[in-house]
Legacy VTK file of the C-alpha trace (Angstrom):
# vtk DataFile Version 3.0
C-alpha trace
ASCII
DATASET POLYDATA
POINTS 107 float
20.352 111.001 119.997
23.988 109.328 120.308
25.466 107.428 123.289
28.964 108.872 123.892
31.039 107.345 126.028
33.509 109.930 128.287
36.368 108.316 129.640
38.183 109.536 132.539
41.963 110.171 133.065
41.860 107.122 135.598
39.858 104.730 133.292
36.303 104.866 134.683
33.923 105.088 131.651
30.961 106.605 131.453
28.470 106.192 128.192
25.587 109.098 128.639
22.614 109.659 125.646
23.072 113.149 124.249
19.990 114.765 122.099
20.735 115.964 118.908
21.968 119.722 118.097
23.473 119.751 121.814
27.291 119.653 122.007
29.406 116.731 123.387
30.415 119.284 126.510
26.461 119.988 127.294
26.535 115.991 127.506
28.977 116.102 129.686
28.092 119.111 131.949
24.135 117.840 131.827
25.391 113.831 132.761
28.003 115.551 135.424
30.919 114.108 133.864
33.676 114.705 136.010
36.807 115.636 134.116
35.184 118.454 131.661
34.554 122.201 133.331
33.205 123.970 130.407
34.211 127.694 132.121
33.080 129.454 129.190
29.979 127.810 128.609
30.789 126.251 125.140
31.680 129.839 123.716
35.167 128.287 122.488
36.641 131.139 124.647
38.798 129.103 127.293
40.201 124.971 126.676
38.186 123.690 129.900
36.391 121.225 127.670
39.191 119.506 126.083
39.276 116.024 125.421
41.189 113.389 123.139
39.105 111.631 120.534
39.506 108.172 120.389
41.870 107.078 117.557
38.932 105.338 115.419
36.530 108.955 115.585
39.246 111.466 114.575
38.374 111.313 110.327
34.517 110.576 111.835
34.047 114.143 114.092
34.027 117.295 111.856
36.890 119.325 111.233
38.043 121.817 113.352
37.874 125.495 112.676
40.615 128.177 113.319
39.380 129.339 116.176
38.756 126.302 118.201
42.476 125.093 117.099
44.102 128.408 118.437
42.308 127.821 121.991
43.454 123.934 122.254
47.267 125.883 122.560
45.682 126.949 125.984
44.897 123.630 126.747
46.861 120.776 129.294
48.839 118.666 126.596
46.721 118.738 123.778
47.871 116.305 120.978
46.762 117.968 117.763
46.110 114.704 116.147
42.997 113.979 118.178
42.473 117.182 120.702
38.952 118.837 120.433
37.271 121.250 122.239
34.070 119.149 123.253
31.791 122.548 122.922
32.615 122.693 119.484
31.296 118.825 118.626
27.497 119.352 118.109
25.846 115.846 118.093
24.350 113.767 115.804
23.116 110.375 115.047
25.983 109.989 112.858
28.528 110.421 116.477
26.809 107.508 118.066
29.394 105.554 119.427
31.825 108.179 120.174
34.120 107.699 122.092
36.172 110.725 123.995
39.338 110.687 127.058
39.989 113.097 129.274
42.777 114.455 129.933
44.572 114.498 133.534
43.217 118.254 134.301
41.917 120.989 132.548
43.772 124.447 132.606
LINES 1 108
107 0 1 2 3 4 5 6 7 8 9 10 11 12 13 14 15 16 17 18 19 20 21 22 23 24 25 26 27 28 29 30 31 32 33 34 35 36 37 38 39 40 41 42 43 44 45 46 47 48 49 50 51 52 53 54 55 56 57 58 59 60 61 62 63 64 65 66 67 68 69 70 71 72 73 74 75 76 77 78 79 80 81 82 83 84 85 86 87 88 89 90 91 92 93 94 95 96 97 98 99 100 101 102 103 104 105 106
C-alpha cells in the first residue's frame, strides 16, 4: 500500500492509501478525486487520467511505453517531461510518497 497524494489544479491536496497492483487512476476514481475522469477505464485508450508528476518522482515512476506516450498528445497541455497517464502507474510500496497535479481539465 502507498499514500499518494493528488493535487488539484486549484491547490487542494488530497493524500488517499492505494493497495498494491491497483493503478494510481483506480486510487483516484475509488477516493473520488475530483480532477481525474478515467473515460476509458484505465485501457490507455483516451488521456482523461492525465496528470503531472511531481518534479522529485519523474526518474522514481516507471518508464513510459509507446503507447501511453502517443495518447498523452490527446491530452490538455501535457508536458512530456513529467505527463503520465495515471492508469498506466500500477502501485507499489516503492511509489509511497507520490506525489501527482492535475491539470486544469481533462480533454
Amino acid at each position: 500500500m502507498a499514500n499518494i497524494t493528488y493535487i488539484e489544479h486549484n491547490g487542494t491536496e488530497h493524500v488517499v492509501a492505494v493497495d498494491n497492483g491497483m493503478t494510481a487512476m483506480e486510487g483516484a476514481r475509488d477516493n473520488n478525486i475530483p480532477g481525474i475522469d478515467g473515460d476509458c477505464g484505465g485501457a490507455c485508450a483516451c488521456s482523461t487520467c492525465h496528470a503531472y508528476l511531481h518534479p522529485d518522482w519523474v526518474e522514481k515512476v516507471p518508464e513510459m511505453d509507446a503507447m501511453e506516450e502517443d495518447m498523452l498528445d490527446f491530452a490538455f497541455e501535457p508536458d512530456m517531461s513529467r505527463s503520465r497517464l495515471t492508469c498506466q502507474i500500477t502501485i507499489t510500496d516503492d511509489l509511497d510518497g507520490l506525489i501527482m497535479h492535475l491539470p486544469e481539465k481533462q480533454i
